[in-house]
C-alpha positions as CSV (number, residue, x, y, z in Angstrom):
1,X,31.8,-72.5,67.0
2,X,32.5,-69.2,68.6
3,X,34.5,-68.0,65.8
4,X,31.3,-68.9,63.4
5,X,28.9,-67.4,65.5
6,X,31.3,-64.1,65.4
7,X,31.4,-64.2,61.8
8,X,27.6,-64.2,61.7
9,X,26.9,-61.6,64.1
10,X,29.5,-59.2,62.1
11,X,27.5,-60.3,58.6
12,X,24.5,-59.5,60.2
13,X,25.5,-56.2,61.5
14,X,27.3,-54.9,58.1
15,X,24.2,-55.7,56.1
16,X,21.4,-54.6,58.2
17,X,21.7,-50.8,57.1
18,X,22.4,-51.7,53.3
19,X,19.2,-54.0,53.3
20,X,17.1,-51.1,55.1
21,X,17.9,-48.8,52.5
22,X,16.7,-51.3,49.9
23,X,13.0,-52.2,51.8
24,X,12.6,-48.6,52.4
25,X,13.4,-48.0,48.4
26,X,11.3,-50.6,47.1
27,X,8.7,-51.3,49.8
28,X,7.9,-54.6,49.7
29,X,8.4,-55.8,53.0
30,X,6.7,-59.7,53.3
31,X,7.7,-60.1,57.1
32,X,3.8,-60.8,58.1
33,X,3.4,-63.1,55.0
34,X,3.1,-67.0,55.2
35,X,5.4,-68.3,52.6
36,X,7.0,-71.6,51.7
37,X,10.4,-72.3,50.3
38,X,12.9,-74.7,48.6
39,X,16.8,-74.9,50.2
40,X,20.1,-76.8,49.5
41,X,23.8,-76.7,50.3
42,X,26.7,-78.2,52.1
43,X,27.7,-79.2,55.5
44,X,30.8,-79.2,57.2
45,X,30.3,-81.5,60.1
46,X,32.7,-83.1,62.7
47,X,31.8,-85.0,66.2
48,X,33.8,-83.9,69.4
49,X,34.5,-86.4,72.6
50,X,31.9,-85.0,75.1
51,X,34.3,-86.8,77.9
52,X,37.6,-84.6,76.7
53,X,39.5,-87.4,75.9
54,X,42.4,-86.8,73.2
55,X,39.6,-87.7,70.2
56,X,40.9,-86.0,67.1
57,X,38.9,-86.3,63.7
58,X,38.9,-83.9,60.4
59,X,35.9,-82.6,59.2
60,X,33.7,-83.8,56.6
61,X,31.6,-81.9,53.5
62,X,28.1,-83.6,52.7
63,X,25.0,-82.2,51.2
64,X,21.5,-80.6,52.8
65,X,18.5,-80.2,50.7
66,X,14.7,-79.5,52.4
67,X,12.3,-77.3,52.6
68,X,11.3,-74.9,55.1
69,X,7.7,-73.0,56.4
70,X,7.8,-69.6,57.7
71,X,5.1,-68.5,60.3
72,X,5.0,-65.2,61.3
73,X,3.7,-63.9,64.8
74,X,3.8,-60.1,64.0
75,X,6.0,-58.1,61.8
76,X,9.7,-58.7,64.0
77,X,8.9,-62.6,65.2
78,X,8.3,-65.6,63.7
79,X,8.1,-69.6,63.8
80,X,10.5,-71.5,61.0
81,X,10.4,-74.9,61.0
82,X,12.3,-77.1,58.5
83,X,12.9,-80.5,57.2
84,X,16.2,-81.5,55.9
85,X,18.0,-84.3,54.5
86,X,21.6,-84.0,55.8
87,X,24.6,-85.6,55.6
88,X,27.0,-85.5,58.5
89,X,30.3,-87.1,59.6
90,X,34.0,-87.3,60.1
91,X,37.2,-88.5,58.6
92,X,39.7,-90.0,60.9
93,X,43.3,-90.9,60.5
94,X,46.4,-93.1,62.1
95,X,48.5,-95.8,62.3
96,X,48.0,-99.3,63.5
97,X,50.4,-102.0,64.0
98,X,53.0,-99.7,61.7
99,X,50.3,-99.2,58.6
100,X,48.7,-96.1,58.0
101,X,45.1,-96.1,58.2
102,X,41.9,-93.8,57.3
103,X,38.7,-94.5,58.5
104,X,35.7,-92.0,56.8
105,X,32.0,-92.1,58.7
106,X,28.8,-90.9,56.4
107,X,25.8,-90.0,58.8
108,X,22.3,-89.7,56.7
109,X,19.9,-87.6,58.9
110,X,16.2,-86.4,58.0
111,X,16.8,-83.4,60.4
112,X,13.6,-81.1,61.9
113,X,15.1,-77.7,63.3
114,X,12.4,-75.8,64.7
115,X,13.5,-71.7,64.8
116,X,12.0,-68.9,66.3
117,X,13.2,-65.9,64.2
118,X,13.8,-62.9,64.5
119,X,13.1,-60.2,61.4
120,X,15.1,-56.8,62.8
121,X,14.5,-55.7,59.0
122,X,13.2,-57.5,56.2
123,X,16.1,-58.6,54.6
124,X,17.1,-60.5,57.4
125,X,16.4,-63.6,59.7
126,X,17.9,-64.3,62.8
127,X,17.0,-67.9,64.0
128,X,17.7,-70.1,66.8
129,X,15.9,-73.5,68.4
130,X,15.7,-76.6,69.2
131,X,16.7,-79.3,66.7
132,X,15.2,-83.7,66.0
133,X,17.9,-85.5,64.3
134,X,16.6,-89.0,62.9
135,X,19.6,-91.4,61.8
136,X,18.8,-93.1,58.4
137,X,21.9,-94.7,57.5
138,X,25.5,-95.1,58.4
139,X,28.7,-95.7,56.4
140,X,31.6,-96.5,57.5
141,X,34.6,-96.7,55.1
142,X,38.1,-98.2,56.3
143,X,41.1,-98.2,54.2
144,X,45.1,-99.5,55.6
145,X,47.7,-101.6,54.3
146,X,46.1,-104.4,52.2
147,X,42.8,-103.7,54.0
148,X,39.9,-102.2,52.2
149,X,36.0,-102.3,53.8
150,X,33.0,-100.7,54.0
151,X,30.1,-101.2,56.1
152,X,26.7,-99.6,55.5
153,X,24.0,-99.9,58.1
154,X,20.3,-98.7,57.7
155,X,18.0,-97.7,60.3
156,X,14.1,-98.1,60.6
157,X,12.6,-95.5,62.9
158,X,8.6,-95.2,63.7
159,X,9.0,-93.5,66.9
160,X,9.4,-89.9,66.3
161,X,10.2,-89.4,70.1
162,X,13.3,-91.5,69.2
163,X,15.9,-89.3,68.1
164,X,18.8,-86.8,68.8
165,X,17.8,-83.7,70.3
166,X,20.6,-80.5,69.5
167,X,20.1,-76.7,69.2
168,X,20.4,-75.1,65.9
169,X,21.2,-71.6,64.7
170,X,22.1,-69.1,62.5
171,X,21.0,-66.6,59.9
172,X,18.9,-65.9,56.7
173,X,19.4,-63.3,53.9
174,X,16.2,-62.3,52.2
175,X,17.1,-61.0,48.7
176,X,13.7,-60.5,47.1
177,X,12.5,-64.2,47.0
178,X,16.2,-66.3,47.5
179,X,17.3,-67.0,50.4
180,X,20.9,-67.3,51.2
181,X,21.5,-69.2,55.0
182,X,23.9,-70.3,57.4
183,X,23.7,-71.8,60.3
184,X,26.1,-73.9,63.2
185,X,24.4,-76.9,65.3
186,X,25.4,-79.5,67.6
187,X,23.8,-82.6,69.6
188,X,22.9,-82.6,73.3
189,X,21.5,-85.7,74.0
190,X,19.7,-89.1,72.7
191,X,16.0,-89.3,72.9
192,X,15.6,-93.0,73.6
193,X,11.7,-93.3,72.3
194,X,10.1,-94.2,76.0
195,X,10.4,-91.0,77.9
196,X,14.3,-91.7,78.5
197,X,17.2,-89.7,77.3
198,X,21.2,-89.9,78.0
199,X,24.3,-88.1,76.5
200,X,26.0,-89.9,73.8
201,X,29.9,-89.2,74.4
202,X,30.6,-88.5,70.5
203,X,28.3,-85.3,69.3
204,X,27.8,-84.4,65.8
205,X,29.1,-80.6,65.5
206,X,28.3,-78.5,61.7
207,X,28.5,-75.8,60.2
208,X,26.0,-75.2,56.8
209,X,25.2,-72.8,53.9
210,X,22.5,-73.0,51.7
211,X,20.0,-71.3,48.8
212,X,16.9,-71.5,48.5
213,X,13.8,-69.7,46.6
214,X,11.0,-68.7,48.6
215,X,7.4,-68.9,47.3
């Protein structure tokens, strides 16, 4: 996570003067403009043991797609919220009474980050914020020895107060009207739907990059 977050803030520094150059050339900075866009892309996602027990997983690639609303409050501030469908996950591997084994989990989220950004220049967007994570299906995939199974489970969820509340963040590149992102997120704790919450002792961890056109 650190090393991501590193990576970002060096992007963001290396391109801020380039894109200044450019607004101040063409002059068409939108930063106080309502606008609406279209995003997809990947996710690298993994959980962690939030009890530090010897938990080892690899990560997984799964697909994001959404859209997102950009609300400005001035000309450096703003309000982003999104809705995504994500896929998160892990892969897993061992052995088990002498066999080999690999055990793959598929996570479907509708996920609701909701950003407050940050526009230094206009060519870029700094975001960070809260995050509502609701679980639409899970599939788990086993394979060892002479043993093959999956088993899918869907999930039904009315109450959005239900849900898994994480913290989101990252970075946009404005390049006139696409958008190239990336962000890093992680869980915090289980919204239980009646004014309860508790940790969950496996958190979802990712990393994502996406494009996306901007109306």
């Amino acid at each position: 996570m650190k090393r991501v977050i590193m990576v970002i803030a060096m992007i963001t520094l290396s391109t801020t003067d380039a894109f200044a150059q450019a607004g101040e050339k063409t002059r068409t900075d939108n930063r106080s403009q309502i606008s609406l866009g279209i995003k997809g892309g990947v996710n690298l996602s993994n959980v962690y043991d939030s009890e530090g027990e010897n938990f080892v997983a690899d990560s997984k690639l799964g697909f994001a797609i959404g859209g997102f609303l950009s609300l400005p409050l001035g000309r450096y501030f703003g309000i982003q919220p999104e809705v995504l469908f994500s896929q998160k996950g892990f892969k897993s591997t061992g052995t088990f009474l002498g066999s080999s084994y690999e055990m793959t989990r598929t996570s479907n989220f509708i996920d609701v980050p909701i950003y407050v950004s940050f526009k230094p220049v206009e060519n870029i967007s700094i975001l960070f914020g809260p995050q509502f994570s609701y679980l639409m299906k899970q599939t788990d995939k086993f394979e060892g020895g002479t043993i093959s199974a999956t088993q899918e489970n869907e999930f039904s969820n009315a109450n959005i107060e239900k849900n898994i509340y994480g913290l989101a963040g990252g970075v946009d590149f404005n390049i006139d009207q696409i958008v190239y992102g990336l962000r890093a997120g992680w869980d915090v704790k289980n919204n239980n739907g009646d004014g309860t919450s508790d940790t969950p002792r496996y958190k979802n961890m990712w990393y994502q990059a996406t494009i996306g056109y901007r109306f």
